[in-house]
C-alpha positions as CSV (number, residue, x, y, z in Angstrom):
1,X,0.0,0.0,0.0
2,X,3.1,2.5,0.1
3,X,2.7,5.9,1.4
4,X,-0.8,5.0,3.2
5,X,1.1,2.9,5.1
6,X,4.1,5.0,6.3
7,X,1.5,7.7,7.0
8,X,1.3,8.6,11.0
9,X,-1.8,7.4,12.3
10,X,-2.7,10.2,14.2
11,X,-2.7,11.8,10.2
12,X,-4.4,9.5,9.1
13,X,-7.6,9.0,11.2
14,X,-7.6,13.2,11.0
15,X,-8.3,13.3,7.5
16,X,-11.5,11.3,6.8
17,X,-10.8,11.7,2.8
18,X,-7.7,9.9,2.9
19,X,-9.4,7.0,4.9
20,X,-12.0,6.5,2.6
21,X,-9.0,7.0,-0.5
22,X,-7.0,4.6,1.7
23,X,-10.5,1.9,1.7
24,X,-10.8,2.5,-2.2
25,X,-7.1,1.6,-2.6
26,X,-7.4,-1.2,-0.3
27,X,-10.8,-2.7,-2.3
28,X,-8.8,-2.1,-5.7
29,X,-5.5,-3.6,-5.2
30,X,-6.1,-6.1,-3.2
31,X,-9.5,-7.4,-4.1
32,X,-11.2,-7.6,-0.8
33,X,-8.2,-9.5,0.5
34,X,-7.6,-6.9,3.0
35,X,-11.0,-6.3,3.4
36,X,-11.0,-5.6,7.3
37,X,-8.1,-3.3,6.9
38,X,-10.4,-1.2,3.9
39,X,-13.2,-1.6,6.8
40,X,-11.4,0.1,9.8
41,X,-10.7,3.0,7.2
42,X,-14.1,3.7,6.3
43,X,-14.7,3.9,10.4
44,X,-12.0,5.9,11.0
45,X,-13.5,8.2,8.5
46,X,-16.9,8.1,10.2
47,X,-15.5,9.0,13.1
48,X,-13.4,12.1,11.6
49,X,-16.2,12.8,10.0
50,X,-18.4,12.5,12.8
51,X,-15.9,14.7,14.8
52,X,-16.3,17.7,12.0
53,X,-20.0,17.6,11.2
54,X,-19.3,16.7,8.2
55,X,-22.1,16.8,5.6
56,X,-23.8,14.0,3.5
57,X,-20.9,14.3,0.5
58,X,-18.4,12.4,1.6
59,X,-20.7,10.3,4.1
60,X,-22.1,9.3,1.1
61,X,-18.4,8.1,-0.1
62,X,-18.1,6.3,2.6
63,X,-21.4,4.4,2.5
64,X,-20.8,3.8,-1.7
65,X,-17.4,2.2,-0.6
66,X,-18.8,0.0,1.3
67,X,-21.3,-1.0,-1.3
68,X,-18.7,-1.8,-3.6
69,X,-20.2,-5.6,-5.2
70,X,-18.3,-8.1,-3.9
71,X,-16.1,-6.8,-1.5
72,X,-18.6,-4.7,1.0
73,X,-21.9,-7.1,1.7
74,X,-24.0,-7.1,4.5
75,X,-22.3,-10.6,5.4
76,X,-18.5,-9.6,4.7
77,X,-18.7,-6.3,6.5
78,X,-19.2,-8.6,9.6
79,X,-16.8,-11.6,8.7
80,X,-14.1,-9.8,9.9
């Protein structure tokens, strides 16, 4: 994953557009085989997002992520 994953956290879980670039990357390249680490992205962005007030934009990325077919279901979401 490169430069996401030399990034500090702290940095990181800050910037909820990064998380949810992070998540895509993760869905992309590794095709869902990392699919808890894509999923602790997408919460660490609803929780910086949750922290700003964000608006429905980019809660709306988040939630489209984890519709991606055939990486974010219902059931894999909580495979873990």
């Amino acid at each position: 994953m490169g430069w996401f994953d030399r990034l500090p956290e702290a940095i990181l879980v800050s910037a909820p557009m990064l998380c949810i670039c992070k998540a895509w990357a993760l869905v992309l390249m590794q095709r869902g085989a990392r699919r808890s680490e894509a999923e602790q992205a997408l919460q660490a962005a609803d929780h910086a997002l949750d922290r700003m007030n964000a608006g429905e934009a980019l809660r709306e990325q988040v939630a489209g992520t984890r519709q991606h077919p055939g990486i974010f279901t219902a059931k894999t979401c909580t495979d873990g």
